[in-house]
N, C-alpha and C positions, 0 to 999 in steps of 0.2 A: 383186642381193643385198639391197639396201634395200628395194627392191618389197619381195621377199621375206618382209621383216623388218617391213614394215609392214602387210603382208597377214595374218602370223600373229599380230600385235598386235591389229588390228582383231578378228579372229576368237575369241582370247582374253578381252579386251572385250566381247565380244557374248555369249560361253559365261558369263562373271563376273555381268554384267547379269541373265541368262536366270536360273543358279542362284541369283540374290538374292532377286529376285523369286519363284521358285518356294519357296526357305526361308519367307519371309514365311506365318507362319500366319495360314490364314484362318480365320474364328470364323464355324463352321455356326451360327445359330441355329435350335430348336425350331420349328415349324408352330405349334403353337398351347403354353401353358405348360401345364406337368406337374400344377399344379395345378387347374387346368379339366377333369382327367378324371372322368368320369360317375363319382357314388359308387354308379351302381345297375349293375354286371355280373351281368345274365341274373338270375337268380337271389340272387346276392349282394348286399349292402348294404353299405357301409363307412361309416367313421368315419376322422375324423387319429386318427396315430401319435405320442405325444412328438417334438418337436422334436430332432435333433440337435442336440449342442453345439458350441461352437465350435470345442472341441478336436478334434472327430472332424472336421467339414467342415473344419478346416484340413488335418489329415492327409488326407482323400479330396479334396481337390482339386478336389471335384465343382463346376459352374456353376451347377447346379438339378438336385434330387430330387425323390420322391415319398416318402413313409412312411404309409402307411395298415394298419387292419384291415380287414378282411373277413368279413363269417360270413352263412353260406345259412340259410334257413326250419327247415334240418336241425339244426343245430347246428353246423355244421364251419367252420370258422374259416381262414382263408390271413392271412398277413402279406404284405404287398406292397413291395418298394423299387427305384425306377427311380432311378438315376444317372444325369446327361448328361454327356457334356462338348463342349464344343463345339470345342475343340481336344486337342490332345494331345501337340504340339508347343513345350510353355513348361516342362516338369516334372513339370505334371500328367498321369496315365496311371490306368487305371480302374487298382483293388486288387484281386484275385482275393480271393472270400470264401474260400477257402482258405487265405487266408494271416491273414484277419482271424477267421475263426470261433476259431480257438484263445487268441486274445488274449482273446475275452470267453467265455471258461472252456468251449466247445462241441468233443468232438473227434469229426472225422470218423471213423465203423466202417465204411460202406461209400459205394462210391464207383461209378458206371458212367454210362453214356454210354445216353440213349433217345429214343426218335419219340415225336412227338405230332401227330396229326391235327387238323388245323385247317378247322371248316368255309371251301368256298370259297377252300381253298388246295388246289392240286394235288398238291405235296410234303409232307409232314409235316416239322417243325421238330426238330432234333438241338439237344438240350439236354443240362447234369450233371443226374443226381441224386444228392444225397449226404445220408445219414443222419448226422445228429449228435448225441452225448449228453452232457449233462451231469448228472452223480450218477444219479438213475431218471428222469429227462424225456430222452425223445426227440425229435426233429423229421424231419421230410422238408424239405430242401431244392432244390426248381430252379432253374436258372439259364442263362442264355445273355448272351452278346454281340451285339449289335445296331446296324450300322453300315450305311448307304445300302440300306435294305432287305433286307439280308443276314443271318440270322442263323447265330450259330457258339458250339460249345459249346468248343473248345480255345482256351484263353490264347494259346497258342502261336502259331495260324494268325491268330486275331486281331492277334496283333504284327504277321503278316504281313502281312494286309491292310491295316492302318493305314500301313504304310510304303510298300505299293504305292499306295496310295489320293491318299499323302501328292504321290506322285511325277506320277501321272497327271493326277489332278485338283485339286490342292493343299487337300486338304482330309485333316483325321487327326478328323473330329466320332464319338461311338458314346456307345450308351447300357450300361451293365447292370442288367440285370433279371432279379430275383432274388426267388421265392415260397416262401414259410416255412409248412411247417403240420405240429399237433403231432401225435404217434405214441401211440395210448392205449393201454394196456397190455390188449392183448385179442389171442385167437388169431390174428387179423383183422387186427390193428391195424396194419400195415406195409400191408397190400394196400388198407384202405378210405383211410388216409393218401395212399398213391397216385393211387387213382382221384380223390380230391377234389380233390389238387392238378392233377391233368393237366382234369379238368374247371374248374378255376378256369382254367388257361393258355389254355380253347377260347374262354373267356368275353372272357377281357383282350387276348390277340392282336390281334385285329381295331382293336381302339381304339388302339392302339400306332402305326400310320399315320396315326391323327389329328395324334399330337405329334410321331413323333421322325422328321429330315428322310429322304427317300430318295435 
């Protein structure tokens, strides 16, 4: 009976050990820093974006971002923002812009789920896209999730993976990334707003491996 009893001890001990260790977050860092990324995509040129404030990086939680413009030889212009984290297991947890775009006065009209073909990718990447307005300005919004080379447009599965990710590998690190471009009021104006940005995302993809970890 004390065998017994000492045997389930040990074994308790060792289960307690095992799950402390695996709690303990580990902090993925970035491949290379988010601010090193090329300001020439293909075609495009960028520029920084105003700086966040303190009070927004304290609310996002984030470890390191990007905020940049963009705009091609054409005139078409993308907004750019990558969030990291490198954990996700202290509090901090990416913000669905769906839950921030109406805070700064933008509200979503439409809303769906699309491919995009990436040179030298065999799959096409499932992204949101969401139309936003404020008073007469429109935008085209996409966005994805971005964790150990995976990308995933549902919040939802996202919590998934982080939690499975958390377990197997102990690691909860992801990025989101998120391309802004506006909707001009022309017959056209939704469908060339599209093509610009899915053309901007063929551009930026590829360089995303440079930074954010696999």
């Amino acid at each position: 009976m004390v065998t017994r009893l000492l045997v389930v001890t040990a074994l308790f001990l060792a289960s307690a050990g095992y799950v402390g260790f695996a709690m303990e977050p580990e902090r993925i860092p970035l491949r290379e820093p988010l601010s090193g990324m090329t300001y020439e995509l293909g075609e495009w040129s960028g520029r920084p974006a105003p700086r966040l404030t303190d009070e927004v990086l304290a609310v996002l939680g984030v470890d390191e971002y990007l905020n940049r413009y963009y705009a091609s030889p054409e005139g078409g212009l993308a907004g750019l923002y990558i969030g990291y984290y490198q954990t996700q297991r202290e509090g901090d947890t990416i913000h669905s812009p769906m839950n921030c775009l109406p805070g700064a006065g933008w509200q979503p009209v439409r809303t769906d789920r699309v491919d995009i073909g990436i040179p030298g990718r065999t799959e096409p990447i499932h992204v949101n896209e969401v139309v936003i307005e404020k008073g007469l300005d429109r935008q085209l919004v996409l966005y994805w999730y971005q964790s150990r080379g995976r990308v995933v447009a549902s919040e939802y599965w996202s919590k998934v993976f982080m939690v499975t990710d958390a377990i197997r590998y102990n690691r909860s690190d992801a990025a989101l990334v998120r391309v802004v471009t506006p909707v001009r009021n022309s017959a056209t104006g939704l469908d060339d707003a599209r093509e610009r940005a899915r053309a901007f995302v063929q551009v930026l993809f590829p360089q995303l491996d440079r930074h954010l970890p696999s």
